[in-house]
C-alpha positions as CSV (number, residue, x, y, z in Angstrom):
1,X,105.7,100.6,96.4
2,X,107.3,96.9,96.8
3,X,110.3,98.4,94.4
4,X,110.7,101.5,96.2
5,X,110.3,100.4,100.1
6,X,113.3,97.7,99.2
7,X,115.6,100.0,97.8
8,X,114.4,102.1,100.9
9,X,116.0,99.8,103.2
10,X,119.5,99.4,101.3
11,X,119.9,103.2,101.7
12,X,118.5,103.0,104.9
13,X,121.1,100.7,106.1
14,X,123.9,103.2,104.3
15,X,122.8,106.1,106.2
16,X,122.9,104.1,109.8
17,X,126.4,103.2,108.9
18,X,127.1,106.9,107.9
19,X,126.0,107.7,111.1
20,X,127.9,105.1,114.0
21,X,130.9,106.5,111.6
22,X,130.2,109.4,112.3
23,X,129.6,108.8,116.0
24,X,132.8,107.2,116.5
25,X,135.6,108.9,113.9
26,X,134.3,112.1,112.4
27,X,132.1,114.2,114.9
28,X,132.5,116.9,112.5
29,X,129.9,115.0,109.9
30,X,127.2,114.3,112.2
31,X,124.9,116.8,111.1
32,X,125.6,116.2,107.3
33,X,124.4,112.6,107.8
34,X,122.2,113.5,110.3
35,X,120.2,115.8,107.6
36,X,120.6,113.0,105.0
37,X,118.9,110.3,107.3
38,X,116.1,113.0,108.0
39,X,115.4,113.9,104.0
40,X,115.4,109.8,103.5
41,X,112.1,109.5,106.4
42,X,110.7,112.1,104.5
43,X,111.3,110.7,101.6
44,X,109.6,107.5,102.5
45,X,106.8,109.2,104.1
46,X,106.1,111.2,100.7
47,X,106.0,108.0,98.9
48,X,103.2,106.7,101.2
49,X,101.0,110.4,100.8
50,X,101.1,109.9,96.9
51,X,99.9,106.3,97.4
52,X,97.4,107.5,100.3
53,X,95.8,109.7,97.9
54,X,94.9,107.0,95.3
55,X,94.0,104.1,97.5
56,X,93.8,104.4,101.1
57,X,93.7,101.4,102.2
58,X,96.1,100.0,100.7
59,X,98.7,103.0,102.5
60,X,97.0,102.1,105.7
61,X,97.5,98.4,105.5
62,X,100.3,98.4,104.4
63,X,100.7,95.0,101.8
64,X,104.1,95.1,101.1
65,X,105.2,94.4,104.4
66,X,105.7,90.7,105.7
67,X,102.7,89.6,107.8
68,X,105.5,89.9,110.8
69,X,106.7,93.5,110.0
70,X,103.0,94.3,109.9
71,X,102.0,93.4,113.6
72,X,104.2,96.3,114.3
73,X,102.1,99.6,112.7
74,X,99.9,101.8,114.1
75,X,97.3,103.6,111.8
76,X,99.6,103.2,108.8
77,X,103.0,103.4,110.4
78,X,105.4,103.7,113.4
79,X,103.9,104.3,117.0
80,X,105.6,107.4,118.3
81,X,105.5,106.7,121.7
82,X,108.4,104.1,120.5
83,X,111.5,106.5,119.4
84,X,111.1,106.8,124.0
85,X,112.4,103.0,124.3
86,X,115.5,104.0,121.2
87,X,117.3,107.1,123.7
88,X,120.9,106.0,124.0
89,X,121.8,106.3,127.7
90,X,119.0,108.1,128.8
91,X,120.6,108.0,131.8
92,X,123.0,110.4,130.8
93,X,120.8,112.9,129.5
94,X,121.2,116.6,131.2
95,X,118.7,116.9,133.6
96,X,116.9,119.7,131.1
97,X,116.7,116.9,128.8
98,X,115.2,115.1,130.9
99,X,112.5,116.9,131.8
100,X,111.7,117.7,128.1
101,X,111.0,114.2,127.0
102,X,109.3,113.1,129.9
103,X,106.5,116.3,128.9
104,X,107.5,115.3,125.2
105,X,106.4,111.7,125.8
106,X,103.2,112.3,128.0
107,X,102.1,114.1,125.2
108,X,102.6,111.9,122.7
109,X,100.6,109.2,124.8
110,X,98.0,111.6,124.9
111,X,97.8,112.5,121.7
112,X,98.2,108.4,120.6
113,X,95.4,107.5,122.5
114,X,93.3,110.1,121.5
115,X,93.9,109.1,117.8
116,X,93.4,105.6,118.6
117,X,90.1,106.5,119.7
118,X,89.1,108.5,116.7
119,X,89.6,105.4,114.3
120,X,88.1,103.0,116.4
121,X,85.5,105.8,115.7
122,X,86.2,105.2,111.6
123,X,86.3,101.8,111.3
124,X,83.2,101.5,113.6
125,X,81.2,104.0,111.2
126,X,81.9,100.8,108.6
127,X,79.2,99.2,109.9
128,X,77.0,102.1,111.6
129,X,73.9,103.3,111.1
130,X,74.0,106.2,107.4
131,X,75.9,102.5,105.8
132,X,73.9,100.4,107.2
133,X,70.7,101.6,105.6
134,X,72.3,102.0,102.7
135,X,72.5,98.6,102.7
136,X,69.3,97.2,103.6
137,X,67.7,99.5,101.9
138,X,69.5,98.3,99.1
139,X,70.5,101.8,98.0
140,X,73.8,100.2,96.8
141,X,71.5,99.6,93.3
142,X,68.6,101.8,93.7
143,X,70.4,105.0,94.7
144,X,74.3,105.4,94.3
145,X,74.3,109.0,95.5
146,X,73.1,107.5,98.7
147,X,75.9,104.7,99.2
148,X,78.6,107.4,97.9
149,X,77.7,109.7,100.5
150,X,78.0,107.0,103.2
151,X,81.3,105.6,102.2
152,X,82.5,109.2,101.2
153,X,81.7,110.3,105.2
154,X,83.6,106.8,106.2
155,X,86.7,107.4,103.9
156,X,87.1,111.1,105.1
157,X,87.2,110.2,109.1
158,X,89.9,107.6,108.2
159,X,91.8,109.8,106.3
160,X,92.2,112.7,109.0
161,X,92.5,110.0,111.6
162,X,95.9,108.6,109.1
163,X,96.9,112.2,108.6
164,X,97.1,112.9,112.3
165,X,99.3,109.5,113.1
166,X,101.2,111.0,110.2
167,X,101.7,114.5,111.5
168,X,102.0,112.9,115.4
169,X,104.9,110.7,113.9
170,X,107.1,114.0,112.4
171,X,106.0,116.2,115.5
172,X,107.7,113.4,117.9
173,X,110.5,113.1,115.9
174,X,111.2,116.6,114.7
175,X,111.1,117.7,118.8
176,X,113.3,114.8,120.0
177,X,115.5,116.4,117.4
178,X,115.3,119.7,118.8
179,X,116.1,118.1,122.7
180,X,119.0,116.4,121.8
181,X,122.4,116.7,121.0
182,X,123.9,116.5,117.6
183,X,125.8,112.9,118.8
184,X,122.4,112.0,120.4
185,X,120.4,112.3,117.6
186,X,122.8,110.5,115.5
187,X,122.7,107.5,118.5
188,X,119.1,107.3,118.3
189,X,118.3,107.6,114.6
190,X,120.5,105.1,114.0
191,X,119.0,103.4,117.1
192,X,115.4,103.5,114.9
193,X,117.2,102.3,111.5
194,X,118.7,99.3,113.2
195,X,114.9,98.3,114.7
196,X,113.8,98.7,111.6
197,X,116.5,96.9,109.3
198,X,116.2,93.8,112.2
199,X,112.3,93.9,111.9
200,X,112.6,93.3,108.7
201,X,115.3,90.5,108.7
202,X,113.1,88.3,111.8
203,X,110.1,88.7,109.2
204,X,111.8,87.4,105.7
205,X,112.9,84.6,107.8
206,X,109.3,83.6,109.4
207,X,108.2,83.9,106.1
């Protein structure tokens, strides 16, 4: 994943470029370079389901990110309510426009803090009550089946709780893609790419 997330960023970086270009001399490839930037998140985001699948955790926490990069995740990624804060001149959006991402990002806050909730729920059932008597009962030795089926319940709630963040993350992004305009959505994405490229720059350097 190390290999693949820097080679990631170098095409990441290419595609923002591709984009301002776009922006400022060629209007007429926006949406070519638009789709290419779109097929390169999902890219990235299929690379962290195949890992997801074989160890959770580990796609969750998210190791080969600096220590700096990571204060920045939310349940194994970006928080959506961010792309909000990345509009270029917002103030200039049609008053339709408007309207749609303010009831696009109350949503989203809804729908974040009702995720929040149900992993505090997960990572609370780490220590509550089926695990717990596993424990002191010392089931761990004397009965596996009993242990398994406690972890099992704790490693399913976390993974519908990362697959939600996951699907919350395309939703947001896939509808502020439908609200704005093609020159917009090139502004913006390239908006996110240039967060991204410079979060990763201030954490090589604190490291």
């Amino acid at each position: 994943m190390e290999a693949f997330f820097d080679s990631w960023l170098t095409r990441l970086d290419n595609l923002r470029a591709e984009l301002l270009h776009a922006v400022t001399h060629r209007t007429d490839l926006i949406p070519s370079a638009v789709d290419a930037f779109l097929i390169h998140y999902r890219d990235y985001r299929g690379a962290k389901a195949r890992l997801a699948d074989s160890d959770l955790l580990r796609a969750l926490t998210h190791p080969w990110l600096t220590p700096f990069e990571r204060t920045f995740l939310w349940i194994g990624g970006w928080k959506p309510s961010l792309a909000f804060r990345l509009l270029p001149g917002r103030c200039l959006l049609a008053p339709d426009q408007r309207a749609a991402v303010e009831l696009l990002r109350q949503e989203v806050e809804l729908a974040e803090h009702r995720i929040s909730e149900d992993m505090a729920g997960a990572q609370e059932a780490m220590a509550g009550h089926a695990v717990l008597v596993a424990v002191r009962a010392g089931l761990l030795y004397a009965n596996g089946s009993a242990w398994e089926a406690a972890v099992d319940e704790v490693s399913r709630a976390l993974r519908a709780t990362a697959n939600a963040a996951e699907e919350l993350r395309d939703a947001t992004l896939r509808r502020m893609v439908e609200i704005l305009t093609a020159a917009q959505t090139a502004e913006f994405l390239a908006a996110a790419a240039e967060l991204r490229l410079r979060v990763r720059r201030w954490g090589l350097r604190r490291n």
